[in-house]
RODO-2510 file (C-alpha; in nm, 4 decimals, decimal comma):
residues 457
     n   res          X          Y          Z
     1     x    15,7607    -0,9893     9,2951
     2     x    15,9883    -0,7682     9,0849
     3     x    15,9355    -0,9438     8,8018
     4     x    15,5798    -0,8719     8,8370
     5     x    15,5696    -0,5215     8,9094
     6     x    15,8536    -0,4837     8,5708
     7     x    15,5840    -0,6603     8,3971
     8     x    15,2906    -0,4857     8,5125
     9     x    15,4413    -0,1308     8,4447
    10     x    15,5345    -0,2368     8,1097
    11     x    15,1695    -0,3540     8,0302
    12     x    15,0862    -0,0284     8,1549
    13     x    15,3065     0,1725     7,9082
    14     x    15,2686    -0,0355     7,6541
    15     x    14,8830     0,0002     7,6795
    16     x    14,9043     0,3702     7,7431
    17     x    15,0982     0,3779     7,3651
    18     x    14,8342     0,1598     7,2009
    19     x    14,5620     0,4066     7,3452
    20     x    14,7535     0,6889     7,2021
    21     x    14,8079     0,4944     6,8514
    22     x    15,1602     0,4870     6,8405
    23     x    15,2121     0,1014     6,8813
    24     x    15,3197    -0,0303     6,5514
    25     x    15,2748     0,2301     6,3358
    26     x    15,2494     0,6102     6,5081
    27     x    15,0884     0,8974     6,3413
    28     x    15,3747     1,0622     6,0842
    29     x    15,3733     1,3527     5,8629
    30     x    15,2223     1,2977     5,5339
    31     x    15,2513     1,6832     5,4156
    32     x    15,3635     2,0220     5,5646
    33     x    15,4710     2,2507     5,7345
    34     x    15,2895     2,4449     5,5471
    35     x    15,3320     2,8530     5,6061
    36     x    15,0314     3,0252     5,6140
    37     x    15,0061     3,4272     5,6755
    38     x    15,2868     3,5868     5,8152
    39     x    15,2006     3,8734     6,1068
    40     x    15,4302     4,1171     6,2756
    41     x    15,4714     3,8516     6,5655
    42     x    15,2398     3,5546     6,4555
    43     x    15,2471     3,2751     6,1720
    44     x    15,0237     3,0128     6,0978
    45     x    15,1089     2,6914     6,0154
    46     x    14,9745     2,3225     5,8987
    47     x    15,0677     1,9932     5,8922
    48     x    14,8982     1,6721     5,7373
    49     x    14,9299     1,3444     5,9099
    50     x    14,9009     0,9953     5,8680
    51     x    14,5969     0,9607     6,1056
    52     x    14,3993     1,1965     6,3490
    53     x    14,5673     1,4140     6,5823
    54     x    14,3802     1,4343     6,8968
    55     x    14,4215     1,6170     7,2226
    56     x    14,5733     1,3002     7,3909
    57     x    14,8776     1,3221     7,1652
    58     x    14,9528     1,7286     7,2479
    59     x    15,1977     1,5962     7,4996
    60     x    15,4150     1,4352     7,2536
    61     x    15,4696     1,8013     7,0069
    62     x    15,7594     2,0802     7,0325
    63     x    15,7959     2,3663     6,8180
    64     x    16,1176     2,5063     6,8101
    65     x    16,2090     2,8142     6,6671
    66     x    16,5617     2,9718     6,5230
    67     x    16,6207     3,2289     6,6649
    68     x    16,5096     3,0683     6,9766
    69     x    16,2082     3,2432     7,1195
    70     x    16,2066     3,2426     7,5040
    71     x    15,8725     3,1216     7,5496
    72     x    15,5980     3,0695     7,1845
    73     x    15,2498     3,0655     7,2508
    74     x    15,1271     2,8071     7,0428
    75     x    14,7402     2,7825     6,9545
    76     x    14,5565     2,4884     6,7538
    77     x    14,3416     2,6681     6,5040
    78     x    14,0142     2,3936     6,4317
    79     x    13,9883     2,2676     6,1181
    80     x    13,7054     1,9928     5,9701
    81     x    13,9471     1,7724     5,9233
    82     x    14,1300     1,5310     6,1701
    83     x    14,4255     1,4837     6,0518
    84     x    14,5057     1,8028     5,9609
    85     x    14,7003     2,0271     6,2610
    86     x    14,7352     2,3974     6,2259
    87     x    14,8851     2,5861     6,4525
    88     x    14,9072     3,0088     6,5373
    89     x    15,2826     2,9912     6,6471
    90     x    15,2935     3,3836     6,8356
    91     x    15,5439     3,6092     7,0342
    92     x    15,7809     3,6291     6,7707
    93     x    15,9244     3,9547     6,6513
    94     x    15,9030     4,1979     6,3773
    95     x    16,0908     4,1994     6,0531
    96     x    16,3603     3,8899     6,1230
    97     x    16,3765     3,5814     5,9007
    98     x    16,2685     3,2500     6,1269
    99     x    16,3258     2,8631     6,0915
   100     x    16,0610     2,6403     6,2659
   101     x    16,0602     2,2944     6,3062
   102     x    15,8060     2,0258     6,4709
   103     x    15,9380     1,7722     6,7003
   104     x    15,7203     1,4369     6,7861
   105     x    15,8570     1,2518     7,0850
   106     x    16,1089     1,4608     7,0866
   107     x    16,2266     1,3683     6,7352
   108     x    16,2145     1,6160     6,4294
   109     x    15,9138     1,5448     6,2022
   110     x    15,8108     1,7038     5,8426
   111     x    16,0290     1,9569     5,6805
   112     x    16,1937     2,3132     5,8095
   113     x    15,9439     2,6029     5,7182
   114     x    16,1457     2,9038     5,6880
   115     x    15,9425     3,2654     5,6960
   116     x    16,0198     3,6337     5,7812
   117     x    15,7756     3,8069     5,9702
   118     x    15,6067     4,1537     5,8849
   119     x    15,8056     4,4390     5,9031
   120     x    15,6593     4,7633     6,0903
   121     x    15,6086     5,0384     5,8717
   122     x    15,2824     5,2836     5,9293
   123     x    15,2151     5,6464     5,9900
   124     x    15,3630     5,6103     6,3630
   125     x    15,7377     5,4310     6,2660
   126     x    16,0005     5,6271     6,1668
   127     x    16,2358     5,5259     5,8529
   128     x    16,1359     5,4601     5,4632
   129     x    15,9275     5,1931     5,3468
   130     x    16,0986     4,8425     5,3151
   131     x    16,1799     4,7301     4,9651
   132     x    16,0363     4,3739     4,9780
   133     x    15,9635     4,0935     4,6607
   134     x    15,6656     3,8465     4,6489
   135     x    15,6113     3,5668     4,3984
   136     x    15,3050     3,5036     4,2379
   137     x    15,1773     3,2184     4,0032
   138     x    14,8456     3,0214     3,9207
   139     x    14,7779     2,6674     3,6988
   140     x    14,9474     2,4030     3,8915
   141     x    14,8592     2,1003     3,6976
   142     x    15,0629     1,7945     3,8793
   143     x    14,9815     1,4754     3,6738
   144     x    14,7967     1,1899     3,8408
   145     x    14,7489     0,9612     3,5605
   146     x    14,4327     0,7331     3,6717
   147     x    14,2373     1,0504     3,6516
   148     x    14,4097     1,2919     3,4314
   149     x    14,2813     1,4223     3,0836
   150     x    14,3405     1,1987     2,8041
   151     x    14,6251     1,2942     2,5456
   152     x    14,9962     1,3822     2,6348
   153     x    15,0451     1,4794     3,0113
   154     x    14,8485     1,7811     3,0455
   155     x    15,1044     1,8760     3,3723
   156     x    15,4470     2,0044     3,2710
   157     x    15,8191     1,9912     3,4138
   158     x    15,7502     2,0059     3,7909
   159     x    16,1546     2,1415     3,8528
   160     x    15,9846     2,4821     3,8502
   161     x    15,8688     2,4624     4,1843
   162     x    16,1950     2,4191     4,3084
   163     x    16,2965     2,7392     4,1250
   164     x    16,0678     2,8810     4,3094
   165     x    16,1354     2,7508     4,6064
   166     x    16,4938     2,8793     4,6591
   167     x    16,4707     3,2044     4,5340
   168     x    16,4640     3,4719     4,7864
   169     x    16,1407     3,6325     4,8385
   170     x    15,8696     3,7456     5,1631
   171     x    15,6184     3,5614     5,0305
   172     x    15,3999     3,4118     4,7508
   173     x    15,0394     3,4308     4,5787
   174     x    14,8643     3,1647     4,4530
   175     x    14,6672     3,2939     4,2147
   176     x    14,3837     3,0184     4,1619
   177     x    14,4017     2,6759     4,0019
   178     x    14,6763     2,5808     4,2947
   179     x    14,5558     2,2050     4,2606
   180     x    14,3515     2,1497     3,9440
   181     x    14,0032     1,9197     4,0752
   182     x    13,9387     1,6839     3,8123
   183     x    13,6044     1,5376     3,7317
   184     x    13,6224     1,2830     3,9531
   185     x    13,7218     1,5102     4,2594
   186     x    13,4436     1,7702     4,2325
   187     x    13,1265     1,5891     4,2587
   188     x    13,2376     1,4706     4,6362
   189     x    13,4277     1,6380     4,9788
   190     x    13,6153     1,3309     4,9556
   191     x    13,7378     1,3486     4,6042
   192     x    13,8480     1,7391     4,7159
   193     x    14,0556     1,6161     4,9705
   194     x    14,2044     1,3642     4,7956
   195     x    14,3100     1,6136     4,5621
   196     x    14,4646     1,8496     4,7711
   197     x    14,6016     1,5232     4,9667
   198     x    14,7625     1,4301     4,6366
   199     x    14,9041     1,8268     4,5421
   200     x    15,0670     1,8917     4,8829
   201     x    15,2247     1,5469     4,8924
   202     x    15,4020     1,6289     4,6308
   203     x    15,7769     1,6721     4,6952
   204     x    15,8418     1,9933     4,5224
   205     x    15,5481     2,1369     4,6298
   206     x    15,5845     2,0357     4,9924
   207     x    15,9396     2,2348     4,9403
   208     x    15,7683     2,5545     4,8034
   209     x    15,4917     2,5636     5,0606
   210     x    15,7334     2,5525     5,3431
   211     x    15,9935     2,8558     5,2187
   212     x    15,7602     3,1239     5,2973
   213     x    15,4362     3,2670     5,4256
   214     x    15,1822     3,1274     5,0796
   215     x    14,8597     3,3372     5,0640
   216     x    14,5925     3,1799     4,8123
   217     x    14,2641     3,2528     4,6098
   218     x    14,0732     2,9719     4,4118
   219     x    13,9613     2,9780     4,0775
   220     x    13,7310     2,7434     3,9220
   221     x    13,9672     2,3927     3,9488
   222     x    13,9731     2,4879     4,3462
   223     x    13,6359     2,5242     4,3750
   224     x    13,4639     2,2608     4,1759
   225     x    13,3854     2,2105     3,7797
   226     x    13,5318     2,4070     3,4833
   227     x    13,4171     2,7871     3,4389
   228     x    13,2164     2,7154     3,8480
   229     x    12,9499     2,9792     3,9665
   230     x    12,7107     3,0131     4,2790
   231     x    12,5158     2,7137     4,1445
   232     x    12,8115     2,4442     4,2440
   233     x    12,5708     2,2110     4,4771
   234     x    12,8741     2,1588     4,7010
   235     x    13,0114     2,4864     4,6902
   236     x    13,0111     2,5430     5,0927
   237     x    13,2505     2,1902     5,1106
   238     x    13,4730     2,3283     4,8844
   239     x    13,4899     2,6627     5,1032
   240     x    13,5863     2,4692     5,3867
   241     x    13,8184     2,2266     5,2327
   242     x    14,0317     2,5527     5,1111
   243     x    13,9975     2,7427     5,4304
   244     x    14,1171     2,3773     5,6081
   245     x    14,4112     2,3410     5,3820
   246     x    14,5280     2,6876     5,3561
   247     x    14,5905     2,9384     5,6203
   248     x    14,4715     3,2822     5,4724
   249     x    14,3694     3,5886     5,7235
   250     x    14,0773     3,5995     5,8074
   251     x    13,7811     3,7515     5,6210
   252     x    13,5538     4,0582     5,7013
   253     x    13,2299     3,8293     5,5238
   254     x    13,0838     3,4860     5,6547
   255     x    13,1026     3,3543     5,3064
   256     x    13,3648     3,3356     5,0082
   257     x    13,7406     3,3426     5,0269
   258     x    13,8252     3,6815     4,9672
   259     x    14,0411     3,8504     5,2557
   260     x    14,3193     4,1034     5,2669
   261     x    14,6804     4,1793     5,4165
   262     x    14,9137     4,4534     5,4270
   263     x    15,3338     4,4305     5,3832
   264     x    15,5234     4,7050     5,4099
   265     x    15,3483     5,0558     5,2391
   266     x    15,1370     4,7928     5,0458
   267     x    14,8022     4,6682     5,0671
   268     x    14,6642     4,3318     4,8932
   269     x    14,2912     4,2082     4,8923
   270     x    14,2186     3,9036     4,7528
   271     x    13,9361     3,8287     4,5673
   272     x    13,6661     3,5442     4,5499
   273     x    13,5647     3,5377     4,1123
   274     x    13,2954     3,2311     4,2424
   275     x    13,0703     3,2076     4,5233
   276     x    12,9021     3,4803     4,4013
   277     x    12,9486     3,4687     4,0536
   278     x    12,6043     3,4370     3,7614
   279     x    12,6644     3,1320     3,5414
   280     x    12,8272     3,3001     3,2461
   281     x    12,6198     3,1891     3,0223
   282     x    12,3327     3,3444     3,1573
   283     x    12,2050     3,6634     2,8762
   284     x    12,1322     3,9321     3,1180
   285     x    12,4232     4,2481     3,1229
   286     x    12,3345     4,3066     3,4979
   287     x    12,4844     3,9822     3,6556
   288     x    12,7318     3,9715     3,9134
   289     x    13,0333     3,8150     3,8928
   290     x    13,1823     3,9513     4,2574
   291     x    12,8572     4,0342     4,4012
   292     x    12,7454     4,2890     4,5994
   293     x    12,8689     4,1608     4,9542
   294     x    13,1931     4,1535     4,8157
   295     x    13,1883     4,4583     4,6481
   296     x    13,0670     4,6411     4,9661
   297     x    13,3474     4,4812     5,1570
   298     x    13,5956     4,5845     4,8810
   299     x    13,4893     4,9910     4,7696
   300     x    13,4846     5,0308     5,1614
   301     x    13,8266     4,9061     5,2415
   302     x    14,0226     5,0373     4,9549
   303     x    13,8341     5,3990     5,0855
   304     x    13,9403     5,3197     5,4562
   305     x    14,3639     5,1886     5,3100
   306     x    14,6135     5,4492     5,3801
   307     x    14,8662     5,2484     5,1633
   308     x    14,9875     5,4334     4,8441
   309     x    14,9889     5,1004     4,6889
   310     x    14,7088     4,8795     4,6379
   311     x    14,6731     4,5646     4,4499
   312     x    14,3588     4,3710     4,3717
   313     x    14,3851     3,9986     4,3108
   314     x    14,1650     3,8073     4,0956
   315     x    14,1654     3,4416     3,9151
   316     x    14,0407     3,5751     3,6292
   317     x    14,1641     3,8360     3,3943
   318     x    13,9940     4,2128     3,4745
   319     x    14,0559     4,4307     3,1852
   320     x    14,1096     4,2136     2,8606
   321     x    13,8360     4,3573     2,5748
   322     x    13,9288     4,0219     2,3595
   323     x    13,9269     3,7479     2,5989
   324     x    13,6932     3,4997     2,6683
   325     x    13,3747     3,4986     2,8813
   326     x    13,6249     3,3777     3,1534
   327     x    13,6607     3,7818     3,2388
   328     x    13,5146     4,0378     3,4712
   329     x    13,4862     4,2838     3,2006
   330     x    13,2086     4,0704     3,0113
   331     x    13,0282     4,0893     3,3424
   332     x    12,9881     4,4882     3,1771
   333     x    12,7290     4,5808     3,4189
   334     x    12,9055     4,4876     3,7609
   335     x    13,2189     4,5999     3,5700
   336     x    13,1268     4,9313     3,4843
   337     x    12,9382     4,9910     3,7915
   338     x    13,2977     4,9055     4,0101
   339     x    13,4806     5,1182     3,7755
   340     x    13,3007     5,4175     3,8024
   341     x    13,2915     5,3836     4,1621
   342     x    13,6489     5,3682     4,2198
   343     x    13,6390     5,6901     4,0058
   344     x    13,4484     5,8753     4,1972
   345     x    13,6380     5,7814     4,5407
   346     x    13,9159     5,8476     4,4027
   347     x    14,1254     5,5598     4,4647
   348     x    14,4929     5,5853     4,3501
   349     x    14,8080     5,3263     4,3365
   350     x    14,5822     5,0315     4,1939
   351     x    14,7210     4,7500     4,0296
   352     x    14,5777     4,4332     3,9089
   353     x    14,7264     4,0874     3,9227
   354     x    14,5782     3,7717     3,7538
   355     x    14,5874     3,3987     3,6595
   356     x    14,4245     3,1581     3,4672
   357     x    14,5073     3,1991     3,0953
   358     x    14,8129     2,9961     3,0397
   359     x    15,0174     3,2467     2,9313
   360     x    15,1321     3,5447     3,0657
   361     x    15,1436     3,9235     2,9665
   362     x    15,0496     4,2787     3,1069
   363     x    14,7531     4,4803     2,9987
   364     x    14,7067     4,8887     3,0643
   365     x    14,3892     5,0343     3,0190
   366     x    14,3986     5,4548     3,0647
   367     x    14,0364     5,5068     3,0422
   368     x    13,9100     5,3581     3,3349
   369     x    14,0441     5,5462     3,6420
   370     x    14,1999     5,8841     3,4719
   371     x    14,5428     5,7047     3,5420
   372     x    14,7296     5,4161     3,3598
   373     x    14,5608     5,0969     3,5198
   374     x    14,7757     4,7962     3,4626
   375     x    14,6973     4,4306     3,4917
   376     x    14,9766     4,1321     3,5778
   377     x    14,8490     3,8403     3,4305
   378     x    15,1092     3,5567     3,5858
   379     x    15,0283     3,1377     3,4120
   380     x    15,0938     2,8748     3,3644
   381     x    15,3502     2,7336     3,6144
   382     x    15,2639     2,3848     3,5613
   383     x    14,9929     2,3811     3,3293
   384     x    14,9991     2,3126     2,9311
   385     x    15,0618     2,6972     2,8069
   386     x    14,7993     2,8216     2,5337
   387     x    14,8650     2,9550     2,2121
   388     x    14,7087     3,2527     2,1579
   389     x    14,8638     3,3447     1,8289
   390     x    14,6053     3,2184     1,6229
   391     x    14,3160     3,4315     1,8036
   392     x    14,1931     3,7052     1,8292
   393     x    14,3438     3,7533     2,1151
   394     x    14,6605     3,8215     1,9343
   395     x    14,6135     4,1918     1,9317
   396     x    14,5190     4,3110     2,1693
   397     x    14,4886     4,6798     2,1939
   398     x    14,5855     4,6495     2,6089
   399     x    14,8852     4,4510     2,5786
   400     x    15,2286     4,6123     2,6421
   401     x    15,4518     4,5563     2,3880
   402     x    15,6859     4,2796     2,4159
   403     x    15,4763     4,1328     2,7452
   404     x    15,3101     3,8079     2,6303
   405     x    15,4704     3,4983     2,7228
   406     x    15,3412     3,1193     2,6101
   407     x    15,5596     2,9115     2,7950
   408     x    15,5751     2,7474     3,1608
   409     x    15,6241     3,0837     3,4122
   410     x    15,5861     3,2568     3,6986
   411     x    15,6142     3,6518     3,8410
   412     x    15,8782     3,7906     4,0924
   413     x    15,7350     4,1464     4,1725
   414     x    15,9670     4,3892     4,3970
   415     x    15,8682     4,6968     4,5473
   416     x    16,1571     4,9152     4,5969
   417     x    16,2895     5,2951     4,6448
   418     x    16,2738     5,5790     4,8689
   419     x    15,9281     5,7134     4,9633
   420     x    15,9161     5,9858     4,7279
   421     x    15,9856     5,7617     4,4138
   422     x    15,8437     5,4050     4,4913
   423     x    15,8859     5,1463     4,2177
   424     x    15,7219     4,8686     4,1078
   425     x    15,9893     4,6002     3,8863
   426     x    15,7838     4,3180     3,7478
   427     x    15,9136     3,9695     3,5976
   428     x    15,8246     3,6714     3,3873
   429     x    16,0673     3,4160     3,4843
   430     x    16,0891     3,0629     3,3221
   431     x    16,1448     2,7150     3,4834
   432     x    16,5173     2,7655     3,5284
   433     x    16,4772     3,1390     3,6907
   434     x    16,5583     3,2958     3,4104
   435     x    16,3781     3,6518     3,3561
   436     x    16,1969     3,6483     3,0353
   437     x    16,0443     4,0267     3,0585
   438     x    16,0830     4,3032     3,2620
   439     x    15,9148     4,6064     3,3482
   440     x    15,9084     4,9217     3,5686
   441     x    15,6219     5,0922     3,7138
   442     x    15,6372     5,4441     3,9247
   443     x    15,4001     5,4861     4,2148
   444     x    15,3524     5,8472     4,1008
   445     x    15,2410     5,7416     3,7294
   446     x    14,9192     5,5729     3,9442
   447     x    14,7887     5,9029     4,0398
   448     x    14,5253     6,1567     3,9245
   449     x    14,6094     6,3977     3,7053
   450     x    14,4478     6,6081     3,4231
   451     x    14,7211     6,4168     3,1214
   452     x    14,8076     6,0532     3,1383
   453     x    15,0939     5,9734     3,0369
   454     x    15,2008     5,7023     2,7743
   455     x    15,1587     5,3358     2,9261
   456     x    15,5283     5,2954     2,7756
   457     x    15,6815     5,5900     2,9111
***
């Protein structure tokens, strides 16, 4: 009779595993954690497994968190996909450094994502602003050779993500181009996800996306074929494959992926140069390239920011006069139009930042705004850099001298000083950390005032 009722409860348990799929072979991280945005007491973060995760296997997860919190609120965010599991991990507090881990029956799965959470600053704390550094990059090109470009490995030395990984910084932007969609990829939601299965599977990569809070924009290799516009037929998958896979703030607008988030006495809003984009080929001077629901949602909150600075991201460049139709300003209609607006609202403090060219370099155009307007441009990190000596490109009458870099890079940007003298230090760094160019911007050279002074002074 014992021997029946041992038998009988192990059938039981052993039943009750197969049910939950963890027999022979249980569900396991395949990617992650991934850290998404970073509040004053909330992150979000994502994990890929081998399988689905369903409701039934809740029971089985911990999250742990160093400093110990007393008791996390933990909240599954949905996502189209199955297998993926993102979770808002809240009640933590402001301005300290965390390490959180996942356990799965109780033993540690995936790697340690390590973030720091928003410090307060705002017209009702007392105390300066906090000095803070973000890293931004764009062109990750990691080789998959069954369906890579013919010729030499189009991808370059991958050790630069683990550069990036263990220098000390709040958080990084990914600037577009994150996972580079192939031909084969963008012509099906399941050649998407395949690509982003294959980029954040990556071991370097999986390092980098868990050593801070990663905020992302797409360019045209996120969101489907080479120079993409509002005529992608499968446009609203890719939307939700990069909302699913990243873990950005949310957005004011239904559609797109642009969004925005403050850090310290900064302000960031991050911009969508597809969904509502005109082919570019298309000969009429009045096209958009933003589009008028973004640029309602833009004008309006740069009126309503009270942050001194304020930086617009975009996958393409903004300002360069000799670059390619790949370029808001050959968009002159929507271009000029923005322009003049921000003139007449007087918006101060803006900077640009930018990706997609392959090389690097900074650009200042004084005619614009009636201040210095400057414009980061931060590629490749892992794509093939482009020569541009040979064009026309070569001069260009916006480049600051001694900017332009042609080799595999990335930006460290620090915002530092007391409140009456903010500074903005900017860096080109190379695959070894190395600073290739630096430069200095102060907060009061971005404000109005009847003579400008020299972008080099």
């Amino acid at each position: 009779m014992n021997r029946l009722f041992i038998f009988l409860i192990f059938q039981w348990v052993r039943g009750t595993h197969v049910l939950l799929g963890m027999e022979a072979s249980p569900v396991h991280v395949m990617w992650g954690p991934v850290v998404g945005h970073v509040a004053h007491r909330e992150v979000t973060v994502s994990w890929g497994w081998s399988g689905p995760f369903t409701d039934s296997l809740w029971r089985f997860l911990e999250i742990q968190c160093e400093p110990s919190i007393r008791q996390l609120r933990v909240e599954r965010v949905p996502t189209s996909l199955p297998h993926i599991l993102k979770l808002r991990v809240g009640l933590l507090e402001p301005g300290r450094a965390y390490r959180l881990r996942a356990k799965f029956q109780g033993q540690p799965v995936g790697d340690e994502a390590t973030f720091r959470t928003r410090p307060v600053y705002g017209n009702w704390s007392p105390g300066p602003p906090p000095d803070f550094t973000f890293l931004i990059g764009s062109c990750f090109y990691l080789n998959d050779k069954p369906y890579d470009r013919p010729g030499p490995p189009y991808g370059k030395d991958s050790s630069i993500l683990s550069t990036m990984a263990s220098l000390s910084a709040d958080f990084m932007i990914w600037a577009g181009d994150n996972i580079y969609l192939r031909e084969p990829d963008w012509d099906s939601r399941s050649g998407m996800v395949y690509r982003y299965e294959h980029a954040f599977r990556q071991p370097l990569m999986r390092r980098l996306l868990a050593a801070r809070g990663n905020y992302a924009i797409w360019d045209d290799h996120d969101y489907g074929p080479n120079d993409g516009d509002r005529t992608f037929a499968l446009r609203h998958e890719a939307l939700q494959l990069f909302r699913d896979y990243w873990s950005n703030p949310p957005s004011a607008l239904t559609e797109g992926i642009c969004f925005s988030f403050e850090y310290g006495d900064c302000a960031f809003f991050m911009l969508d140069d597809r969904w509502w984009r005109a082919p570019n080929r298309l000969p009429d001077t009045s096209k958009p390239f933003l589009g008028e629901p973004q640029l309602k949602w833009l004008l309006e909150s740069l009126v309503s920011c009270d942050k001194p600075w304020k930086f617009l991201v975009c996958g393409n460049q903004v300002l360069n006069p000799t670059g390619s139709k790949e370029c808001y300003r050959s968009y002159s209609g929507e271009f000029h139009k923005f322009f003049q607006n921000l003139r007449a609202l007087r918006i101060e403090g803006l900077v640009i930042l930018s990706g997609d060219r392959h090389y690097a370099e900074l650009l200042c155009d004084s005619t614009l705004l009636g201040y210095p307007l400057y414009e980061l441009t931060c590629s490749a990190v892992l794509s093939t850099p482009h020569d541009i000596r040979s064009e026309r490109e070569k001069n260009n009458p916006l480049r600051v001298s001694g900017s332009l870099v042609q080799e595999n890079n990335f930006s460290r940007l620090t915002v530092l000083g007391p409140k009456d003298s903010r500074l903005l230090r900017m860096e080109h760094l190379d695959r070894q950390g190395r600073v290739l160019w630096k430069y200095e911007i102060p907060l009061n050279r971005l404000k109005l005032r009847p003579h400008l002074a020299h972008p080099g002074q």
